[in-house]
LOLUM-752631 format. One record per atom (N, C-alpha, C): residue number from 1; atom name; y, z, x. Coordinates in Angstrom, 1 decimal, padded with zeros to 4 digits. Example, Ala and Ser with C-alpha at 12.3 -4.5 7.8 and 13.67 -1.06 7.14 Angstrom:
REM LOLUM-752631
[1; 'N'; [-005.7; 007.8; 013.2]],
[1; 'CA'; [-004.5; 007.8; 012.3]],
[1; 'C'; [-003.3; 007.8; 013.2]],
[2; 'N'; [-002.2; 007.1; 012.8]],
[2; 'CA'; [-001.1; 007.1; 013.7]],
[2; 'C'; [000.0; 007.9; 012.9]],
END
This chain:
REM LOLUM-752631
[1; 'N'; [014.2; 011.2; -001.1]],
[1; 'CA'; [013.7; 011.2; 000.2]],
[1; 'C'; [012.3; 010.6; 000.2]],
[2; 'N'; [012.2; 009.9; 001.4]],
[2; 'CA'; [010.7; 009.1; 001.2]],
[2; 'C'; [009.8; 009.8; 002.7]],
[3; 'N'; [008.8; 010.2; 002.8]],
[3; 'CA'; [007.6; 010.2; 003.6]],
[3; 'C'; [006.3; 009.0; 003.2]],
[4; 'N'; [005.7; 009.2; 004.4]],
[4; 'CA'; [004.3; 008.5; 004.1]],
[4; 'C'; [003.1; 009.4; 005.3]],
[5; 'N'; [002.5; 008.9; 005.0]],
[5; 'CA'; [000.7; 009.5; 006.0]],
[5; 'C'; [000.1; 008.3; 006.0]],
[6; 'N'; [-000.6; 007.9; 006.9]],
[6; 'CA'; [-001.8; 007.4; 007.5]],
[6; 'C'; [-002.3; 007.8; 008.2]],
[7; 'N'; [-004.1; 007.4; 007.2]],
[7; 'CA'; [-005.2; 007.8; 007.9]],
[7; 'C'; [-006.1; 006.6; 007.9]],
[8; 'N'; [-007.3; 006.8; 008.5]],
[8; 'CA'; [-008.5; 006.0; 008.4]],
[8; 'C'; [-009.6; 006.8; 008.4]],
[9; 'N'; [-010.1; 006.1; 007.5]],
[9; 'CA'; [-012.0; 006.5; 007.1]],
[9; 'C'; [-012.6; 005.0; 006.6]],
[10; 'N'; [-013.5; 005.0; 007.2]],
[10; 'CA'; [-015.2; 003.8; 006.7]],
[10; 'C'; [-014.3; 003.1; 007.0]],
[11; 'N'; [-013.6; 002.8; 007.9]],
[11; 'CA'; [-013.1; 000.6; 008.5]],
[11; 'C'; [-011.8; 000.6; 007.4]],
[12; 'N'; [-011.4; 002.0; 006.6]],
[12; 'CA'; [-010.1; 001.3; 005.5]],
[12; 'C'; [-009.1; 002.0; 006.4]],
[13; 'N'; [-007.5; 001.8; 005.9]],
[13; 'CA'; [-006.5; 002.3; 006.5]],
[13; 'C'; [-006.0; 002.8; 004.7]],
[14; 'N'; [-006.0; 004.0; 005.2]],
[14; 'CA'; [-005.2; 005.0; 004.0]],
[14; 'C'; [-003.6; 005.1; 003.7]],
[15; 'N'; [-003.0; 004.3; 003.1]],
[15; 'CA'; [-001.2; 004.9; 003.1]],
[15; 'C'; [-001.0; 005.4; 001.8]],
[16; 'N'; [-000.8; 006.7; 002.1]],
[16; 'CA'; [-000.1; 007.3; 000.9]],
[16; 'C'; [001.5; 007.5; 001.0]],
[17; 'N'; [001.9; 007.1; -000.1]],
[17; 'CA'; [003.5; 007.0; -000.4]],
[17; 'C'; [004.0; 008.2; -001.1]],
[18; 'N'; [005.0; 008.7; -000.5]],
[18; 'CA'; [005.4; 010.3; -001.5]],
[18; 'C'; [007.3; 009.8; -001.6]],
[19; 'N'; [007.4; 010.5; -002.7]],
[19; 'CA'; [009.2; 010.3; -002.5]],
[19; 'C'; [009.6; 009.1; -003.2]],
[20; 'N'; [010.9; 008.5; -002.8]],
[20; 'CA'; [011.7; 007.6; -003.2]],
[20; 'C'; [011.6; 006.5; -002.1]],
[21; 'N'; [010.8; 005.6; -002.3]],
[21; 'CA'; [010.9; 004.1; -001.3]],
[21; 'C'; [012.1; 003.2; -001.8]],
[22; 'N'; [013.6; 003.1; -001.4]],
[22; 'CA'; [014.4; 002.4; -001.2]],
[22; 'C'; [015.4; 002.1; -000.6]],
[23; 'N'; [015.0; 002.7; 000.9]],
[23; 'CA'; [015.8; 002.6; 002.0]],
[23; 'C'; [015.2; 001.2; 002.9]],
[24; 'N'; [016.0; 000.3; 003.2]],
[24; 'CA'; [015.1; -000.9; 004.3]],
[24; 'C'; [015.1; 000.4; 005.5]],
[25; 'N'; [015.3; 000.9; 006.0]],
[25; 'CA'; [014.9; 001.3; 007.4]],
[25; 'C'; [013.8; 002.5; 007.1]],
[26; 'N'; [013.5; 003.3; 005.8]],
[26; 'CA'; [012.1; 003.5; 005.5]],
[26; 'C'; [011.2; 002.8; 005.7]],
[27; 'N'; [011.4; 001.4; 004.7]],
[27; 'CA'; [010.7; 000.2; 004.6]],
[27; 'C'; [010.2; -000.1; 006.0]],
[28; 'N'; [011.0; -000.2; 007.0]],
[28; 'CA'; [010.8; -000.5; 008.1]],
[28; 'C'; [009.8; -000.1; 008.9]],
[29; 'N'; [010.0; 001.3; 009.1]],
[29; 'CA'; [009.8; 002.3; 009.7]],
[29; 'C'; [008.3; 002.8; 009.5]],
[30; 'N'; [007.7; 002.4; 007.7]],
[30; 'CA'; [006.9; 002.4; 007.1]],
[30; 'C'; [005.5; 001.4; 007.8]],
[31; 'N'; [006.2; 000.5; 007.9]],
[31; 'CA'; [005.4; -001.1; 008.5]],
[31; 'C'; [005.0; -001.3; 010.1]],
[32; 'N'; [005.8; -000.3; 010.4]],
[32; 'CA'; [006.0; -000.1; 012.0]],
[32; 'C'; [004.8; 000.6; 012.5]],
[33; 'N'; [005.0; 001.6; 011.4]],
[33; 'CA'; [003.7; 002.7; 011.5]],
[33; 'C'; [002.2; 002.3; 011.5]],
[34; 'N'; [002.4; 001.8; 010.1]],
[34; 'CA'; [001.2; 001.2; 009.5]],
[34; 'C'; [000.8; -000.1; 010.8]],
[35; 'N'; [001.8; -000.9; 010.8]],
[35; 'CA'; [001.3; -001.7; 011.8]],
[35; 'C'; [000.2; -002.0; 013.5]],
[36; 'N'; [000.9; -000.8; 013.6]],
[36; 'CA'; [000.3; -000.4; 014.8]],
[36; 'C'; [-001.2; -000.1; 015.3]],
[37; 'N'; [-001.4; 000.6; 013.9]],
[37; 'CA'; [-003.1; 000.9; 013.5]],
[37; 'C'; [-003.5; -000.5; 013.3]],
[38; 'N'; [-003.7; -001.4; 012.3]],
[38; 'CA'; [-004.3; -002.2; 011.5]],
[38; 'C'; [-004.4; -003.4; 012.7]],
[39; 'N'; [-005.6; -004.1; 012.4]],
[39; 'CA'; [-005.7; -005.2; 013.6]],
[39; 'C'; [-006.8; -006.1; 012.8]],
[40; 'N'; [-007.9; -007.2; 013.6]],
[40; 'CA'; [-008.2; -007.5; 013.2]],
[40; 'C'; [-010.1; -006.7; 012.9]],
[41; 'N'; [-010.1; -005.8; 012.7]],
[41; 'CA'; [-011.7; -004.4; 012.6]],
[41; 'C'; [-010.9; -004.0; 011.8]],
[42; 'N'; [-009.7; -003.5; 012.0]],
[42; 'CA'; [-009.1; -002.5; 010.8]],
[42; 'C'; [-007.9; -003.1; 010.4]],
[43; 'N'; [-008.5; -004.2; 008.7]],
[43; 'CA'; [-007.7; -004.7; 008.4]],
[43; 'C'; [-007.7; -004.9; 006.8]],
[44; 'N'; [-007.9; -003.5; 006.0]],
[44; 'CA'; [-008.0; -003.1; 004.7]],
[44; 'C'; [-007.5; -002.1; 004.1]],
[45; 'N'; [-006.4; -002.1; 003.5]],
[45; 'CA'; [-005.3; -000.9; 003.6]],
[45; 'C'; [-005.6; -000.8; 002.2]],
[46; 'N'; [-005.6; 000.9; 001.7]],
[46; 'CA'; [-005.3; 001.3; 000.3]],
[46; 'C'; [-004.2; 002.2; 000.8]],
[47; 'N'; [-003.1; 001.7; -000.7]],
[47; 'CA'; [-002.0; 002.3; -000.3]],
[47; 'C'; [-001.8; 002.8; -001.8]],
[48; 'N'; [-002.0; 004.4; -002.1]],
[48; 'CA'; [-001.7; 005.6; -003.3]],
[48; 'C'; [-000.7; 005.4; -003.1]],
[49; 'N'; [-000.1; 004.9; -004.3]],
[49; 'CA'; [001.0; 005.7; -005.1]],
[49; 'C'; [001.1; 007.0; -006.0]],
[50; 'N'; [000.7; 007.9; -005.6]],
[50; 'CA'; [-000.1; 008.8; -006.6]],
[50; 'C'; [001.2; 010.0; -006.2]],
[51; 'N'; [002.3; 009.6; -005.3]],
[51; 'CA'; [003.1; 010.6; -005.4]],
[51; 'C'; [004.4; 010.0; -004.6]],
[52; 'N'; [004.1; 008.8; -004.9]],
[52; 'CA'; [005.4; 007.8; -005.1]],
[52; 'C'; [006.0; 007.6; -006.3]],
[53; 'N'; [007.6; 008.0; -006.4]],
[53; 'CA'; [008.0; 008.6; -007.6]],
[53; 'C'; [008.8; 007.0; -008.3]],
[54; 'N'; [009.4; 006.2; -007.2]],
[54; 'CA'; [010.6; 005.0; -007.5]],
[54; 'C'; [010.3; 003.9; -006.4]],
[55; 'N'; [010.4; 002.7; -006.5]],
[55; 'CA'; [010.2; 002.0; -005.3]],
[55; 'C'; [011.3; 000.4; -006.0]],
[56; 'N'; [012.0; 000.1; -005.0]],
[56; 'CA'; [013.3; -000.9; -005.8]],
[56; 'C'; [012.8; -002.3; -004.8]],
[57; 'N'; [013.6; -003.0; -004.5]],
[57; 'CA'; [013.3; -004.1; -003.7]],
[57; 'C'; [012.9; -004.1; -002.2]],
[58; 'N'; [013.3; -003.3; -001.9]],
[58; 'CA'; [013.9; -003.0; -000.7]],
[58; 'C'; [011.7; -002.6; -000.3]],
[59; 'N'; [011.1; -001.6; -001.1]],
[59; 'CA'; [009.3; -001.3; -000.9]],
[59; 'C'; [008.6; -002.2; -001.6]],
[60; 'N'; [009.2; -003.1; -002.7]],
[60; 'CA'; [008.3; -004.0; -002.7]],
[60; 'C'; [008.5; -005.1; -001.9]],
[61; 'N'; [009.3; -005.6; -001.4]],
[61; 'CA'; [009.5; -006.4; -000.1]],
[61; 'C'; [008.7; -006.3; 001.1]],
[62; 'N'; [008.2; -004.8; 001.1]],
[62; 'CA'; [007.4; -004.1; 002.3]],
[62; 'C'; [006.2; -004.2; 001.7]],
[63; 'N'; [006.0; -004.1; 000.8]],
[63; 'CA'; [004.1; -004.3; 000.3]],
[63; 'C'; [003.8; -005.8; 000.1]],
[64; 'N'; [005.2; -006.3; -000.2]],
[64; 'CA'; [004.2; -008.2; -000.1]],
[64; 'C'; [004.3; -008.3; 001.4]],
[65; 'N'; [005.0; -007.9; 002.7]],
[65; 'CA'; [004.7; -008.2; 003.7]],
[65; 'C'; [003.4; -007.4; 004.4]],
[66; 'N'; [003.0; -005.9; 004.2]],
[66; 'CA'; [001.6; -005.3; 004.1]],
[66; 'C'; [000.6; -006.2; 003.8]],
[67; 'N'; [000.8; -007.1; 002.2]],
[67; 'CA'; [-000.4; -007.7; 001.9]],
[67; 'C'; [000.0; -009.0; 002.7]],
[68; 'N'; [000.1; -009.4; 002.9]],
[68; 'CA'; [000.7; -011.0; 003.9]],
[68; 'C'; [-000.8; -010.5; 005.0]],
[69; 'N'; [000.5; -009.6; 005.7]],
[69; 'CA'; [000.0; -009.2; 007.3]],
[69; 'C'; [-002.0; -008.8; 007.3]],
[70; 'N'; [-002.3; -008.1; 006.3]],
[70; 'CA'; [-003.6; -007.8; 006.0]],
[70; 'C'; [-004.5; -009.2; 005.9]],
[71; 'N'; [-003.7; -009.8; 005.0]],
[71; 'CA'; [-004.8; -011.0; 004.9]],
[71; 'C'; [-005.3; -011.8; 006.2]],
[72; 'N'; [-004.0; -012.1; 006.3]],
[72; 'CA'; [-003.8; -013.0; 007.6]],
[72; 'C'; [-004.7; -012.3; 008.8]],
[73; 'N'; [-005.1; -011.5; 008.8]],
[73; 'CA'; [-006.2; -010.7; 009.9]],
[73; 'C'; [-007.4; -010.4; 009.2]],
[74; 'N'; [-007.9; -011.2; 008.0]],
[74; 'CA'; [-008.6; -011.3; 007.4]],
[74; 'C'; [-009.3; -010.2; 006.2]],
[75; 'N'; [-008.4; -009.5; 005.9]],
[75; 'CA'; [-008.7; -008.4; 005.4]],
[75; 'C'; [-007.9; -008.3; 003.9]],
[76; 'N'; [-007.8; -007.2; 003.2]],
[76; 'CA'; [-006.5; -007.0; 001.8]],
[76; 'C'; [-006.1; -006.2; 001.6]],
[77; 'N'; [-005.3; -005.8; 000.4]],
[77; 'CA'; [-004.6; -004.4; 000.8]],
[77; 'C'; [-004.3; -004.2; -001.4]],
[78; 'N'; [-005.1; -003.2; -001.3]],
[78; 'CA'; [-005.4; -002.3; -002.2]],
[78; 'C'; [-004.3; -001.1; -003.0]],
[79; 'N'; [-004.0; -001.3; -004.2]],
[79; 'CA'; [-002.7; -000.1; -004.5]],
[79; 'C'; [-004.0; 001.1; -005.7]],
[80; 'N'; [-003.6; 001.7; -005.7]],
[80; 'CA'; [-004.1; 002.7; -006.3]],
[80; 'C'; [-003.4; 004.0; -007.1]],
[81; 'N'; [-003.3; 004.4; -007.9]],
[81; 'CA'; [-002.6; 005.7; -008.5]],
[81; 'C'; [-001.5; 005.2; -009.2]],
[82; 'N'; [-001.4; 004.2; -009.8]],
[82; 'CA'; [-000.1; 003.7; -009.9]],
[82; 'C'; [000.8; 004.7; -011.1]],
[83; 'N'; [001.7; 005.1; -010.7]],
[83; 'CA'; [002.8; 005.9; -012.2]],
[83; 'C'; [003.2; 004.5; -013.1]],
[84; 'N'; [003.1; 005.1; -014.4]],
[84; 'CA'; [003.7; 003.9; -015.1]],
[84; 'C'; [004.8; 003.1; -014.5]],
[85; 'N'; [006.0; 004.0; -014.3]],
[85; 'CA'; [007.1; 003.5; -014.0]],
[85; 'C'; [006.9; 002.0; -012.9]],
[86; 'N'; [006.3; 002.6; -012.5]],
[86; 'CA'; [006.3; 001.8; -011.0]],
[86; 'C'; [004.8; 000.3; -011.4]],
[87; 'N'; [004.0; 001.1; -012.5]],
[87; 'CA'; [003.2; -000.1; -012.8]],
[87; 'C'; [004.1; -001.1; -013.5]],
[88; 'N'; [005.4; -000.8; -014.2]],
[88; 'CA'; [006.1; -001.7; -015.7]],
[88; 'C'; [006.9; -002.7; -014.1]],
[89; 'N'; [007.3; -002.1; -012.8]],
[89; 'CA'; [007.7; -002.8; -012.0]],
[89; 'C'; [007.0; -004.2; -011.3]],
[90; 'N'; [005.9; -003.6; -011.4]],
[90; 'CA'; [004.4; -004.5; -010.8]],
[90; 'C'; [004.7; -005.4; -011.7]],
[91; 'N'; [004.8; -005.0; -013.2]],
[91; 'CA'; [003.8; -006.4; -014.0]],
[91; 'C'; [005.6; -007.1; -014.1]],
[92; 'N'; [006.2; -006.6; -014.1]],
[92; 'CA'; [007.6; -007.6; -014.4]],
[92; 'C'; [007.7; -008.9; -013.5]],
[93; 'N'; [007.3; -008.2; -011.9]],
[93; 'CA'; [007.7; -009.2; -010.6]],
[93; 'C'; [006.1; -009.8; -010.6]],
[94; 'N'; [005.1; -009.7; -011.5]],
[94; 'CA'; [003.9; -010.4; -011.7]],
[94; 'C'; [002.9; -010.0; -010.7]],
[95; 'N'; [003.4; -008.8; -009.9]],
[95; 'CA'; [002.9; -008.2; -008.4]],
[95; 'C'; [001.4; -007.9; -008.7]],
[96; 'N'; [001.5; -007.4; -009.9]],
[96; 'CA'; [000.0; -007.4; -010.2]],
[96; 'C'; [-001.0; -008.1; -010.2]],
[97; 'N'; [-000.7; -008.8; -010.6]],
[97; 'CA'; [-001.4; -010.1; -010.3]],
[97; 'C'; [-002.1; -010.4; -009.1]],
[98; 'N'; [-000.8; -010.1; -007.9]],
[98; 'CA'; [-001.4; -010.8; -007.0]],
[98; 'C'; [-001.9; -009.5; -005.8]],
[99; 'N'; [-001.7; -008.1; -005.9]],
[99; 'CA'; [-002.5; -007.2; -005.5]],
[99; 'C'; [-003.6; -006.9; -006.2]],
[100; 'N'; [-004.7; -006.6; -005.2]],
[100; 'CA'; [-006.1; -005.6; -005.7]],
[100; 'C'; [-005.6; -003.9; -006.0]],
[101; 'N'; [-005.9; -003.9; -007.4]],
[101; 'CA'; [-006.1; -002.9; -008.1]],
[101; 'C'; [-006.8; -002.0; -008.4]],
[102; 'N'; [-007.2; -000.3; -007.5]],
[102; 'CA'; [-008.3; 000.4; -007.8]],
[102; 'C'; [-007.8; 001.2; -008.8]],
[103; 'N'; [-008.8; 001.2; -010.0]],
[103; 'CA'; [-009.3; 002.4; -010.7]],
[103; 'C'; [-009.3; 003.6; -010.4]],
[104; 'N'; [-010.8; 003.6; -009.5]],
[104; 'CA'; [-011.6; 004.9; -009.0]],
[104; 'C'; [-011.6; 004.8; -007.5]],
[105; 'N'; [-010.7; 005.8; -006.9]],
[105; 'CA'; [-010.5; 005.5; -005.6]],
[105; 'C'; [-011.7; 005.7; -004.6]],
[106; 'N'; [-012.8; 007.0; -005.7]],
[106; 'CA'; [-014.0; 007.3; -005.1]],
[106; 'C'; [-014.9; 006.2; -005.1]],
[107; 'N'; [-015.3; 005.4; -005.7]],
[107; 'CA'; [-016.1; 004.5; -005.7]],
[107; 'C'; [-015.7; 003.4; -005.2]],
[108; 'N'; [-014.1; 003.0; -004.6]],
[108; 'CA'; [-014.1; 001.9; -004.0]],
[108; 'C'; [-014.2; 002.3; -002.5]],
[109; 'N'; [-013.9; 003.7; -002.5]],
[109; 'CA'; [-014.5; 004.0; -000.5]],
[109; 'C'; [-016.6; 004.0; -000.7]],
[110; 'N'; [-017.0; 004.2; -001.7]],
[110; 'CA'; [-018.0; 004.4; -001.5]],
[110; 'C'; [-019.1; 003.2; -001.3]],
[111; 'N'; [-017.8; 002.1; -002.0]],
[111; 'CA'; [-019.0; 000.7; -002.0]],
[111; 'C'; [-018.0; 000.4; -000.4]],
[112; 'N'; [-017.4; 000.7; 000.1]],
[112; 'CA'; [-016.6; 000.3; 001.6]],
[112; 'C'; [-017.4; 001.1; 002.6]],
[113; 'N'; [-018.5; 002.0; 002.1]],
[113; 'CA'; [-019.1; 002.5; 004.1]],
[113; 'C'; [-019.3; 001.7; 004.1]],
END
């Protein structure tokens, strides 16, 4: 089963991922949400993985269109908490690469007031 939350604090958009992301109408439903907040003032998403357990094509499909949609409103979009599992997925599709990766989630809101 997959949920998510979003919030916002200091100009960022918060998505935390919980569960299993591999449904497209999750996926969907996910972007839909997210979407509706983010514009061009609020357009810098960190998105925890920190209790996202699996994610298959179906959510990474949805985070390269997250990071797409962010840029393009001049902004980026940040992953954080990564579980191994899901980091060994990042570096295979080279995803790493091309997302911002936080460390310390405290210090990246703190240099963002």
């Amino acid at each position: 089963m997959y949920k998510h939350t979003i919030t916002t604090k200091n100009n960022l958009v918060f998505l935390n991922m919980h569960g299993r992301l591999m449904i497209d109408e999750d996926a969907q439903q996910m972007q839909e949400n997210l979407f509706s907040i983010i514009n061009s003032k609020l357009n810098t998403v960190v998105i925890d993985f920190k209790n996202l357990e699996y994610c298959n094509s179906s959510g990474l499909n949805s985070l390269i269109t997250i990071l797409t949609k962010t840029r393009n409103l001049g902004g980026d979009t940040f992953i954080t908490n990564i579980p191994e599992k899901i980091n060994e997925l990042l570096i295979i599709t080279k995803l790493n690469t091309v997302f911002n990766i936080i460390d310390n989630i405290e210090d990246f809101i703190n240099k963002n007031k």
